[in-house]
C-alpha positions as a Markdown table, in Angstrom:
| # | Residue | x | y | z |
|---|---|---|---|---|
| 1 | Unk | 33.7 | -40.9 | 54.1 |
| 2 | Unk | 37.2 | -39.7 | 52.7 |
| 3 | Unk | 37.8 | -35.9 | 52.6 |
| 4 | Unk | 38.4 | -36.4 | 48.5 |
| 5 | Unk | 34.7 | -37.9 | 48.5 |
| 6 | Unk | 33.5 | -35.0 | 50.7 |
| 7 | Unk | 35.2 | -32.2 | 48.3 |
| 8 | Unk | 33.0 | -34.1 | 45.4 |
| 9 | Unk | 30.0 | -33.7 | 47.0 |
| 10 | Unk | 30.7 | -29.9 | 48.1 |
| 11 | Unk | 31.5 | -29.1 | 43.9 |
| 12 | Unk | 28.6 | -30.7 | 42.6 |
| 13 | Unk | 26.4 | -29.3 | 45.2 |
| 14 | Unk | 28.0 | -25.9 | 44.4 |
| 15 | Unk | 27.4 | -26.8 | 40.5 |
| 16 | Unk | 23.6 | -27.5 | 40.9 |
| 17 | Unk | 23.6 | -24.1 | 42.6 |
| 18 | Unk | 25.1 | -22.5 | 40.2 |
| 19 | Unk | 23.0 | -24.2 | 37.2 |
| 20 | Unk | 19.7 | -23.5 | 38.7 |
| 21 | Unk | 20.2 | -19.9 | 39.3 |
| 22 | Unk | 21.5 | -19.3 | 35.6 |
| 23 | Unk | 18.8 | -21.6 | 34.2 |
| 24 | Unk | 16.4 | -19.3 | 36.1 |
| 25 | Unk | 17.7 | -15.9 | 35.3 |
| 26 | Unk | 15.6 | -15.9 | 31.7 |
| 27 | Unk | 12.4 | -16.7 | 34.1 |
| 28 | Unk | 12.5 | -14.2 | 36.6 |
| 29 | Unk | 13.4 | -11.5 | 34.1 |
| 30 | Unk | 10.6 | -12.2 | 31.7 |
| 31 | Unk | 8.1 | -12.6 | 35.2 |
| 32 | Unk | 10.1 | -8.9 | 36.2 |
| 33 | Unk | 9.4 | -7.4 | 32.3 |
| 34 | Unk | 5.5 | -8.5 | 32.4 |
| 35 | Unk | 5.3 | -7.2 | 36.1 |
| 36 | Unk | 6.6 | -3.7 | 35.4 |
| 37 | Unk | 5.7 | -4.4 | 31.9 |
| 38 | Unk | 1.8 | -4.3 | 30.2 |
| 39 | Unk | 3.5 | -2.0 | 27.6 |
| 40 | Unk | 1.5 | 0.3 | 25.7 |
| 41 | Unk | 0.5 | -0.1 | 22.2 |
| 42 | Unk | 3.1 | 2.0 | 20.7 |
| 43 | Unk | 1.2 | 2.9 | 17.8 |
| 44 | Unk | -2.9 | 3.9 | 18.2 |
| 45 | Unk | -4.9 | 2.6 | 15.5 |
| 46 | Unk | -2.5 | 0.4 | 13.9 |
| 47 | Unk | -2.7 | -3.3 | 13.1 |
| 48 | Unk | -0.8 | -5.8 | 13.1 |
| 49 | Unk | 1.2 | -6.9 | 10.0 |
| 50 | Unk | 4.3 | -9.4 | 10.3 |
| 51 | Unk | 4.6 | -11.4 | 13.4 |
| 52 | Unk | 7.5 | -12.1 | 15.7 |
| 53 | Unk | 10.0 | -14.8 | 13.7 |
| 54 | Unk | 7.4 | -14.7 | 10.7 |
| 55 | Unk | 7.8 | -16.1 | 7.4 |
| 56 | Unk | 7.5 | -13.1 | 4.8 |
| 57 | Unk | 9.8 | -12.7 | 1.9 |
| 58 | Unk | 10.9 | -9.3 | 3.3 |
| 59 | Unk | 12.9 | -11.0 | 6.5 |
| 60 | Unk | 14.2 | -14.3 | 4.9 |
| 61 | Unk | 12.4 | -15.8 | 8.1 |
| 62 | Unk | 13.9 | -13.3 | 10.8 |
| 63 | Unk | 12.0 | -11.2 | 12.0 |
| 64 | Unk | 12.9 | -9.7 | 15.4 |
| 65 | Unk | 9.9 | -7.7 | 16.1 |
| 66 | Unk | 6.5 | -7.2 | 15.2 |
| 67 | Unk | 5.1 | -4.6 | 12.3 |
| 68 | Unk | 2.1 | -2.2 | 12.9 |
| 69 | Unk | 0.9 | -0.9 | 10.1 |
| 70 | Unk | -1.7 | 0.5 | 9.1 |
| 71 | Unk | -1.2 | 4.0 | 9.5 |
| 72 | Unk | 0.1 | 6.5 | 6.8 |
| 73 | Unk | 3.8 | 7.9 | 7.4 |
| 74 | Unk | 4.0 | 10.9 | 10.0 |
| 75 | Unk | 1.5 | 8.9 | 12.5 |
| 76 | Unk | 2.9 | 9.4 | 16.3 |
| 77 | Unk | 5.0 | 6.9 | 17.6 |
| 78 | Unk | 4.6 | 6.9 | 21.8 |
| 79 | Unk | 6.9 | 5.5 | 24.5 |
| 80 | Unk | 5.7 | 1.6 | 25.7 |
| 81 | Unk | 7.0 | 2.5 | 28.7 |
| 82 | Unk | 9.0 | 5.0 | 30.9 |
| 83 | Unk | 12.9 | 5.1 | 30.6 |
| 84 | Unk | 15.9 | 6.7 | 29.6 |
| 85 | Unk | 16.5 | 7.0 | 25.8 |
| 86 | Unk | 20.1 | 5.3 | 25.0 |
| 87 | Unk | 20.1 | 5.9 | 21.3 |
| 88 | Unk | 18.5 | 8.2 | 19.1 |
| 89 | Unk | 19.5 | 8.2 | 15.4 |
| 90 | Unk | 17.9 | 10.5 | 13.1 |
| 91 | Unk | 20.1 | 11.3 | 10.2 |
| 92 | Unk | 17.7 | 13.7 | 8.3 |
| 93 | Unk | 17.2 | 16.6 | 10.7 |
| 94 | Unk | 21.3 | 17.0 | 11.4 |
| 95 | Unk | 21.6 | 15.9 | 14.5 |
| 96 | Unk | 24.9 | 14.8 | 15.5 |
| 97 | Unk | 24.1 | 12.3 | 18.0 |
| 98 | Unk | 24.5 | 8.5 | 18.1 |
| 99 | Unk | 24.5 | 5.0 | 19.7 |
| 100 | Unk | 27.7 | 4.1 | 22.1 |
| 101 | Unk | 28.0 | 1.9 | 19.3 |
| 102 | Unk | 27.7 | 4.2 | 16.3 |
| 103 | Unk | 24.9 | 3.2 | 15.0 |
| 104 | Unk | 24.1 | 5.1 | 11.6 |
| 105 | Unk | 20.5 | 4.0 | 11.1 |
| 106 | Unk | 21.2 | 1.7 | 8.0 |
| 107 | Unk | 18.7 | -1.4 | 7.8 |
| 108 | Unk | 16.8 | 0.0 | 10.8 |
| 109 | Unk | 16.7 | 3.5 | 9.4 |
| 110 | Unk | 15.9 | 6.4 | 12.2 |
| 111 | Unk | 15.5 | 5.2 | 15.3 |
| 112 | Unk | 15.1 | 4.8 | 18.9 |
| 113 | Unk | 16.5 | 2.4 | 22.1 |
| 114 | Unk | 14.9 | 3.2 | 25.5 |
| 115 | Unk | 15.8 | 1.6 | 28.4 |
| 116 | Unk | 13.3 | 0.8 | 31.2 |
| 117 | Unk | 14.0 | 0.4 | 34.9 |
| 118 | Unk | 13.5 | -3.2 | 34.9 |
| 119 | Unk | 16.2 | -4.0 | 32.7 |
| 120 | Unk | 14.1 | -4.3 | 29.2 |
| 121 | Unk | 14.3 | -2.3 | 26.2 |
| 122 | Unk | 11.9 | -2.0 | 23.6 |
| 123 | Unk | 13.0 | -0.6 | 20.2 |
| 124 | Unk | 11.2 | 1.6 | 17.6 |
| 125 | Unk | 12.9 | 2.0 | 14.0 |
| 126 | Unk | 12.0 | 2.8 | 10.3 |
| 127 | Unk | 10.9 | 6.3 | 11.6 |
| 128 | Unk | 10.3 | 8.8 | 10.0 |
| 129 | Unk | 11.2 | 11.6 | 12.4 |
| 130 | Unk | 12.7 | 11.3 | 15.8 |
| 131 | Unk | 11.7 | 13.9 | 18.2 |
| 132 | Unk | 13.8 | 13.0 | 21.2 |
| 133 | Unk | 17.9 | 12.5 | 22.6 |
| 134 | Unk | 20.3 | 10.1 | 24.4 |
| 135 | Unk | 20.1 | 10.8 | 27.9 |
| 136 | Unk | 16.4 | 12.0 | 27.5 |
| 137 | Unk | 14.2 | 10.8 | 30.5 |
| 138 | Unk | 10.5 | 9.2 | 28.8 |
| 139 | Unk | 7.0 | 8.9 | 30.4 |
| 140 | Unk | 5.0 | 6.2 | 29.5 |
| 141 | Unk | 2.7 | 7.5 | 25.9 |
| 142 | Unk | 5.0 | 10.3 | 25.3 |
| 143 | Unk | 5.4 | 10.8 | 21.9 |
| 144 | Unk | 9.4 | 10.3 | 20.8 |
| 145 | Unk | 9.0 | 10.6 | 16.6 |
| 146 | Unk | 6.4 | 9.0 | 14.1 |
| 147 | Unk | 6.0 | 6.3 | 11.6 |
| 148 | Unk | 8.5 | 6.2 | 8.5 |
| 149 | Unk | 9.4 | 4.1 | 6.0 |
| 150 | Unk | 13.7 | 4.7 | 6.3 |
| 151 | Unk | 16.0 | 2.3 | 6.4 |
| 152 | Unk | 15.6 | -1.1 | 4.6 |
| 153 | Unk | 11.3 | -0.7 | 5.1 |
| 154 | Unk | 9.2 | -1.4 | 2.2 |
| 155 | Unk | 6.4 | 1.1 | 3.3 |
| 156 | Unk | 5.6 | 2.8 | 6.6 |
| 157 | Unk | 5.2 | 1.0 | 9.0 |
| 158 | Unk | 7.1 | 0.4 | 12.9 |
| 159 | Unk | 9.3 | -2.4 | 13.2 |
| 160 | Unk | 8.8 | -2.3 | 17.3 |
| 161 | Unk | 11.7 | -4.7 | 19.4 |
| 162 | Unk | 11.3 | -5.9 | 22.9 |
| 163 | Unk | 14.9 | -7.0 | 24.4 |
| 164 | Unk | 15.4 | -8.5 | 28.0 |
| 165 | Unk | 19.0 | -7.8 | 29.2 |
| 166 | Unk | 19.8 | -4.1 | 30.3 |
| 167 | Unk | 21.5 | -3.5 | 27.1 |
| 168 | Unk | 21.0 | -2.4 | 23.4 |
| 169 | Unk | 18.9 | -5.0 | 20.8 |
| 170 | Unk | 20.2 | -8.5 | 19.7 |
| 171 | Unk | 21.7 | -6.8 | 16.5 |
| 172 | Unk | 24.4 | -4.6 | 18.5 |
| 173 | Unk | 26.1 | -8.0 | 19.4 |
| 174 | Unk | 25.9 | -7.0 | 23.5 |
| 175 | Unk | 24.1 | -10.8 | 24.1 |
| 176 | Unk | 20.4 | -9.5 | 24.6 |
| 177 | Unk | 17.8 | -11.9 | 24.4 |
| 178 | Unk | 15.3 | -10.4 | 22.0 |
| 179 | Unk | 11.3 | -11.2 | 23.2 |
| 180 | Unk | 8.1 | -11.7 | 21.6 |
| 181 | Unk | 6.8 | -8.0 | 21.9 |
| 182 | Unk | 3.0 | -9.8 | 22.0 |
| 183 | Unk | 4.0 | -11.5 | 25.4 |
| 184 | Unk | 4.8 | -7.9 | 26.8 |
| 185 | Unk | 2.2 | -5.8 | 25.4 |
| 186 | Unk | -1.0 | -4.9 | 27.0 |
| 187 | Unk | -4.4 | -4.9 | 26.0 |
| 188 | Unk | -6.0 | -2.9 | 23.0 |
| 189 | Unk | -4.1 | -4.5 | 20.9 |
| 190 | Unk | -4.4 | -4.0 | 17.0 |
| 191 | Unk | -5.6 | -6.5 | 15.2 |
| 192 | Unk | -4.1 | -8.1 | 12.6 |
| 193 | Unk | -3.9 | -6.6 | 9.1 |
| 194 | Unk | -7.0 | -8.6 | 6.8 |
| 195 | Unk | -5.5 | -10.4 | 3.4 |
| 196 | Unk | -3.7 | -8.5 | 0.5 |
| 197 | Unk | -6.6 | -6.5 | -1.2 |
| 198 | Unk | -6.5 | -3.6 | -3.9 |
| 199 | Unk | -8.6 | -1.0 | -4.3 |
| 200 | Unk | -8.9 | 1.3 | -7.0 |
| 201 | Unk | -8.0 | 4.9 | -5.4 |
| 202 | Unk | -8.7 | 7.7 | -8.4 |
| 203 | Unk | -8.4 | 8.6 | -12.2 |
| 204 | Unk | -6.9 | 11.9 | -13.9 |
| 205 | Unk | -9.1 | 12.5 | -16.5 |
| 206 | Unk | -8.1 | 14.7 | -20.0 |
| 207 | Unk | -9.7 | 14.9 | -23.5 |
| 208 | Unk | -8.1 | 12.2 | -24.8 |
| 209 | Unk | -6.8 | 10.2 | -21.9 |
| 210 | Unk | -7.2 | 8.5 | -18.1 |
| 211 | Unk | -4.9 | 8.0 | -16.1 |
| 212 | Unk | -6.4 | 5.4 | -13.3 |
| 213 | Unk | -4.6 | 5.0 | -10.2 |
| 214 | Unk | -4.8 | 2.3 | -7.4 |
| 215 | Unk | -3.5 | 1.4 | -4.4 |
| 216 | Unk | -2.5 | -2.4 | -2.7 |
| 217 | Unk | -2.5 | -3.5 | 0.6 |
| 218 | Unk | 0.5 | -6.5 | 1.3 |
| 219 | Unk | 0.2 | -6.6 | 5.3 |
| 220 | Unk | 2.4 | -9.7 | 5.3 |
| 221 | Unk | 4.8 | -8.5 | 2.6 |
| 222 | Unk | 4.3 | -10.8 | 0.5 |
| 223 | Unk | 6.1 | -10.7 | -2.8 |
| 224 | Unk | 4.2 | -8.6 | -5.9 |
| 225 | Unk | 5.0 | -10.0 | -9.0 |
| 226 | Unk | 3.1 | -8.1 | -11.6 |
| 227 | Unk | 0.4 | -5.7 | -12.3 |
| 228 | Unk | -1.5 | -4.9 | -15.0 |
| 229 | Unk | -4.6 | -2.6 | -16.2 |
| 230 | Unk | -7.6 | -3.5 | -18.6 |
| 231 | Unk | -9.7 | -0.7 | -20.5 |
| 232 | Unk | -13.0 | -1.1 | -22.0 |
| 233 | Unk | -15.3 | 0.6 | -24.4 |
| 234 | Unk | -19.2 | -0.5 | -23.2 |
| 235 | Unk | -18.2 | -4.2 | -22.9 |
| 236 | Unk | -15.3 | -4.2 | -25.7 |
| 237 | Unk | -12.0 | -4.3 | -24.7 |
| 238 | Unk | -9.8 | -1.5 | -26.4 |
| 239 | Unk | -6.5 | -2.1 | -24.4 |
| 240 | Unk | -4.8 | -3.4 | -21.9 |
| 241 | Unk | -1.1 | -3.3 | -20.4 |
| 242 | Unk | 0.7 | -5.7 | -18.3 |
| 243 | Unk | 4.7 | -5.2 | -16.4 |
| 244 | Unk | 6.6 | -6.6 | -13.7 |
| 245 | Unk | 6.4 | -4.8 | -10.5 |
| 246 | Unk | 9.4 | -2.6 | -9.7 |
| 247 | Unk | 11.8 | -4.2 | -6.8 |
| 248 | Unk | 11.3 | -1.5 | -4.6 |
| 249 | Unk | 7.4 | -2.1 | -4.5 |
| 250 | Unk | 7.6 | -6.0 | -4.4 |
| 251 | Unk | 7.5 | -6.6 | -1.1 |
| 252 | Unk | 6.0 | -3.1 | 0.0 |
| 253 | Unk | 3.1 | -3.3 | 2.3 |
| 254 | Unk | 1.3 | -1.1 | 0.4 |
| 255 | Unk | 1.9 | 0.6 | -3.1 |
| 256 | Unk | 0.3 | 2.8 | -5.6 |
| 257 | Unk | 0.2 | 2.4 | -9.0 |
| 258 | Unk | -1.4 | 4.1 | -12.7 |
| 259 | Unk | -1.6 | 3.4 | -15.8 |
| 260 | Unk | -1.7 | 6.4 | -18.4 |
| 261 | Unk | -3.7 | 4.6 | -21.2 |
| 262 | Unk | -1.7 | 7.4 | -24.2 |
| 263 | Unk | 1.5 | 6.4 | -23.7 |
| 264 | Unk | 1.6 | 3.3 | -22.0 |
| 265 | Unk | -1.6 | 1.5 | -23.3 |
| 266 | Unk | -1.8 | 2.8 | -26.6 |
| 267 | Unk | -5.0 | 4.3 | -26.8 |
| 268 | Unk | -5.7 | 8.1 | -27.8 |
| 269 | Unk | -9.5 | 8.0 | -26.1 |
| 270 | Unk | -12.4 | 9.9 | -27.4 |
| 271 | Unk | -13.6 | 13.3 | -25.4 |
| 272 | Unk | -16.6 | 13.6 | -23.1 |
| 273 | Unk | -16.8 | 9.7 | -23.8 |
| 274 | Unk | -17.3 | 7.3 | -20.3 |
| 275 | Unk | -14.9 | 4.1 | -20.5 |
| 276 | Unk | -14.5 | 2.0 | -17.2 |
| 277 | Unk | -11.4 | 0.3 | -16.4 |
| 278 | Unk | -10.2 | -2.4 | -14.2 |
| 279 | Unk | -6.4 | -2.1 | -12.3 |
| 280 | Unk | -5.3 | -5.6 | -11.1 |
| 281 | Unk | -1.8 | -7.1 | -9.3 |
| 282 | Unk | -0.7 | -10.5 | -8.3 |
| 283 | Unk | 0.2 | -10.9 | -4.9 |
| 284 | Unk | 1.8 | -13.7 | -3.4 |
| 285 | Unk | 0.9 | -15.4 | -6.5 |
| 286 | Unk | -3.0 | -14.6 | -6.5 |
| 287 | Unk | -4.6 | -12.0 | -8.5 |
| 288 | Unk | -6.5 | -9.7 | -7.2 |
| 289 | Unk | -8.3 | -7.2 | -8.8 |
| 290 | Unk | -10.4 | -3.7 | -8.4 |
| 291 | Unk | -14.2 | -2.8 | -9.0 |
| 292 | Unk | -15.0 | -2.0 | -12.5 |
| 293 | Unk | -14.3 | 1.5 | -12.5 |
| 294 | Unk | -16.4 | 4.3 | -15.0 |
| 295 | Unk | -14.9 | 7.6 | -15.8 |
| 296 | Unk | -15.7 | 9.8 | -18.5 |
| 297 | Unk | -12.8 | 12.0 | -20.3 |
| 298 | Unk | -12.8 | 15.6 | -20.4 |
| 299 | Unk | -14.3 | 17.8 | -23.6 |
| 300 | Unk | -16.9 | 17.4 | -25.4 |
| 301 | Unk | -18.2 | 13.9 | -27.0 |
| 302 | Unk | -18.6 | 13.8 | -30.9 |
| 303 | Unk | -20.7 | 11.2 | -32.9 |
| 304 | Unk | -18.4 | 8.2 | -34.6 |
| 305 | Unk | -18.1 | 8.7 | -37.8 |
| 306 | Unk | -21.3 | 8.0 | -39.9 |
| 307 | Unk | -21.5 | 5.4 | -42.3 |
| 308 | Unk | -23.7 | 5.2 | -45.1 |
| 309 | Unk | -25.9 | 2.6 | -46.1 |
| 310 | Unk | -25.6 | 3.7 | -49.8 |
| 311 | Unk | -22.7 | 5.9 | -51.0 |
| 312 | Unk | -23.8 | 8.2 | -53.5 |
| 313 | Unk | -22.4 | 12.2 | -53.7 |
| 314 | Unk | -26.4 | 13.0 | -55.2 |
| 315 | Unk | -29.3 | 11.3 | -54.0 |
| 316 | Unk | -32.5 | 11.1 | -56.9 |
| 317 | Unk | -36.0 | 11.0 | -55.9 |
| 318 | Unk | -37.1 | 7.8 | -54.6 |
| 319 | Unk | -33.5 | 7.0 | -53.4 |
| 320 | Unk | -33.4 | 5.4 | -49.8 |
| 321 | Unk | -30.4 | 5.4 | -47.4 |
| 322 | Unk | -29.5 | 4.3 | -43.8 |
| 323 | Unk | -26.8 | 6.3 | -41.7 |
| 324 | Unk | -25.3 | 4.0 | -39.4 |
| 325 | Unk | -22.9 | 5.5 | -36.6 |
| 326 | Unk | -22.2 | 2.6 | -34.1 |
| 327 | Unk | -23.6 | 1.8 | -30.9 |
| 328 | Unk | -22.9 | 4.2 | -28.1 |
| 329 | Unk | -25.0 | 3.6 | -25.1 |
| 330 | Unk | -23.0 | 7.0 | -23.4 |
| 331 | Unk | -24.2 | 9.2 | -25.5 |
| 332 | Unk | -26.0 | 11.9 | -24.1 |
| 333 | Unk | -28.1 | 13.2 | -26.5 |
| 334 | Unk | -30.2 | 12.6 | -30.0 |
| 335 | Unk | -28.1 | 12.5 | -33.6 |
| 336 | Unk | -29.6 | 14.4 | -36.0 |
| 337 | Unk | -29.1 | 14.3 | -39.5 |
| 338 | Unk | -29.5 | 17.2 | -42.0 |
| 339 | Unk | -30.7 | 16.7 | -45.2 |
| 340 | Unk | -29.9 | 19.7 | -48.0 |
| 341 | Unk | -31.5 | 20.2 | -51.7 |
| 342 | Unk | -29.2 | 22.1 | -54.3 |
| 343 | Unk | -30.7 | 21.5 | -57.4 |
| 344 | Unk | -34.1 | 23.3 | -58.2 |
| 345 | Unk | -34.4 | 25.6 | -55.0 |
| 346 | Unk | -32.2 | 25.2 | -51.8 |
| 347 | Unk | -34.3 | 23.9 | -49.1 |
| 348 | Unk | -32.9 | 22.0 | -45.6 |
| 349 | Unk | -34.5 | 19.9 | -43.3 |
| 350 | Unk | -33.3 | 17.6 | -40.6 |
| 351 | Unk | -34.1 | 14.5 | -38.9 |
| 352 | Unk | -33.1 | 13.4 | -35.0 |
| 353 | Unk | -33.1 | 10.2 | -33.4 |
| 354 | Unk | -35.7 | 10.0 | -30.7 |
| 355 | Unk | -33.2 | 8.8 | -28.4 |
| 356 | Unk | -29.7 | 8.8 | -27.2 |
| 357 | Unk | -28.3 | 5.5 | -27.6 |
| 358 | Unk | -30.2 | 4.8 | -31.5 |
| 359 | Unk | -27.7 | 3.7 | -33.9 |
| 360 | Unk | -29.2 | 4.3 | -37.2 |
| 361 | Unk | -31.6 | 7.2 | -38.9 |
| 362 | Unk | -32.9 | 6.0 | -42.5 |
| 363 | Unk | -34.7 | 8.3 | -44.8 |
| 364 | Unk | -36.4 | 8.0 | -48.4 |
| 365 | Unk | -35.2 | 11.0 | -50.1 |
| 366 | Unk | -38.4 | 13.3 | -51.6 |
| 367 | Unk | -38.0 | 16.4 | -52.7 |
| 368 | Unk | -38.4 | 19.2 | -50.0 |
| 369 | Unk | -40.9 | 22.0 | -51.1 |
C-alpha cells in the first residue's frame, strides 16, 4: 500500500472521528440537561397557554418558549433550577444593572438568565418585578421576581426559555440551541389553558345607567376582532353597541371590557328598573358570548306613563275608562289609581291593582257619596 494511500485512510479515519463526536455533542448535552435536569414548574398554579414553536398570531409562528398563564400579574416566579444569575434586567425599580450584552428588556420586557451547572439556561421574561442580581447564586424554587405583562406581552403571563449551550438565549446571537422547555420540565405540570371563553365579571349600576363589565380568556392568543354588548328590556331589545377591539387587546390573553349604555349605547335607563344584558366578543373568528345577565339600576322605580283609554279632562256619570300603563313584569308593587270629584262636593277614592305586574285598571265613573 503506498504511503499517499495510507495518509487517506489516516484523514478520513480522523474525519469520521471528528463527525461522530460533533454529531453527538447535541445528544449527550440534552441526556446531561434531563439528568441534572427535571426542572421545576416555574410558575405553581399556572397552565399552559402557547406551546414551543406554536402557531398563534402573537409570534408569527416563533415561539421560543412556552407561556403559563393563568395567574394574575404579581404571582411568584421560582428558580427551575439552581445556578448563577447572568442577567437581570429590571428597568422599573432603577437598577443599574445589565446583560454583558446590554440587554435593555425591549421585546422580552424585565427579565432573567440563570445559568445552571450543566451548561443549560432557562430564561424567565415579561416580569413584572425582578427581585434578584448578576452574579447572584440561586437554589432550586427560590423566588427571583413575579409574573408581568412588560415588554412586547399581551397580558401576564411568563414566556419561560430553556437553552442548551453554556451561554445566553438564541436571541443574544451567542449560537445556543434553544429546547423544548416540556422535554426538561418535571412532573406537576400545568395543564393546558381550556378554549377562549368569556364571562361576564360585574356591573356599575346608577339611576339612569349600567355599566356591565366582562372579562375574555384568549390562552392561545388568538386574534380578537370585535366585541359588542346587547341590552334588553323583559325580552325587548332597547339597545345594543358593537366596535373593533383595540390593538393592544387583540391578541391579549385575557382582557376586560364595559359598555356604559348613556353614552356609548344610547339609552338613558329608568331607575330601580331590572334590565339584563348580554357582553359578547369574537375570538379567533367565533363568537362567544356571556350568561344573560339581570341588574337593576339604582333609585327608585316609577310607573310608565299612563295612558287613557278615553281622553276626556271631566268624566260624566256613566262614563267608563281604561288606564293602560304597559307591561312591566319588575315591578314591585300594585298601581293605584285615584279617582277625585270637584263638582257638587269633593270626595276621593282610589283603586289598586291586585298585583304587581297588571297592566290596566278600568273603572265606570259613579258619583262618590
Amino acid at each position: 500500500m503506498s504511503r499517499k494511500s495510507i495518509r487517506l485512510k489516516i484523514f478520513l479515519a480522523r474525519l469520521l472521528v471528528v463527525v461522530m463526536v460533533v454529531t453527538s455533542i447535541p445528544f449527550y448535552q440534552k441526556q446531561e440537561a434531563k439528568a441534572a435536569g427535571n426542572l421545576l414548574w416555574p410558575v405553581s398554579g399556572g397552565k399552559l397557554g402557547c406551546g414551543f414553536n406554536c402557531s398563534c398570531a402573537t409570534h408569527r409562528g416563533y415561539h421560543n418558549g412556552i407561556d403559563i398563564n393563568g395567574v394574575p400579574e404579581g404571582t411568584s416566579i421560582m428558580a427551575a433550577e439552581s445556578g448563577v444569575v447572568i442577567c437581570s434586567n429590571n428597568t422599573t425599580s432603577g437598577r443599574t444593572e445589565k446583560c454583558n450584552r446590554g440587554c435593555q428588556g425591549q421585546g422580552n420586557g424585565h427579565h432573567v438568565e440563570i445559568k445552571h451547572a450543566n451548561g443549560m439556561i432557562t430564561q424567565y421574561n415579561h416580569m413584572s418585578r425582578v427581585d434578584v442580581s448578576i452574579g447572584q447564586s440561586v437554589t432550586r424554587g427560590q423566588v427571583i421576581g413575579a409574573v408581568g405583562q412588560t415588554g412586547n406581552a399581551y397580558g401576564a403571563h411568563l414566556h419561560f426559555v430553556v437553552s442548551i449551550g453554556g451561554r445566553h438565549t438564541a436571541w443574544s446571537g451567542t449560537g445556543n440551541r434553544v429546547v423544548n422547555p416540556l422535554d426538561y420540565l418535571g412532573g406537576s405540570n400545568p395543564q393546558p389553558v381550556a378554549n377562549a371563553s368569556i364571562q361576564a365579571v360585574s356591573c356599575d349600576k346608577y339611576d339612569n345607567n349600567l355599566v356591565p363589565r366582562a372579562k375574555v380568556y384568549n390562552p392561545n392568543g388568538q386574534r380578537v376582532t370585535t366585541v359588542g354588548i346587547t341590552i334588553r328590556d323583559n325580552n325587548n331589545v332597547i339597545a345594543s353597541k358593537q366596535e373593533t377591539m383595540k390593538p393592544e387587546g387583540q391578541y391579549s390573553h385575557s382582557s376586560n371590557i364595559w359598555f356604559d349604555c348613556r353614552t356609548e349605547c344610547g339609552v338613558t335607563l329608568r331607575p330601580g328598573h331590572v334590565y339584563n344584558w348580554q357582553i359578547y366578543a369574537n375570538v379567533g373568528g367565533k363568537t362567544l358570548y356571556t350568561d344573560w345577565i339581570y341588574d337593576r339600576t339604582t333609585g327608585t322605580e316609577k310607573p310608565n306613563t299612563p295612558a287613557f283609554s278615553t281622553a276626556k279632562t271631566h268624566y260624566a256619570v256613566g262614563d267608563a275608562v281604561t288606564v293602560n300603563w304597559g307591561a312591566d313584569s319588575n315591578a314591585t308593587g300594585g298601581y293605584s289609581l285615584t279617582i277625585t270629584q270637584t263638582k257638587g262636593g269633593t270626595y276621593t277614592k282610589t283603586l289598586t291593582t291586585s298585583t304587581a305586574n297588571a297592566t290596566s285598571l278600568a273603572f265606570a265613573y259613579t258619583p262618590l257619596s
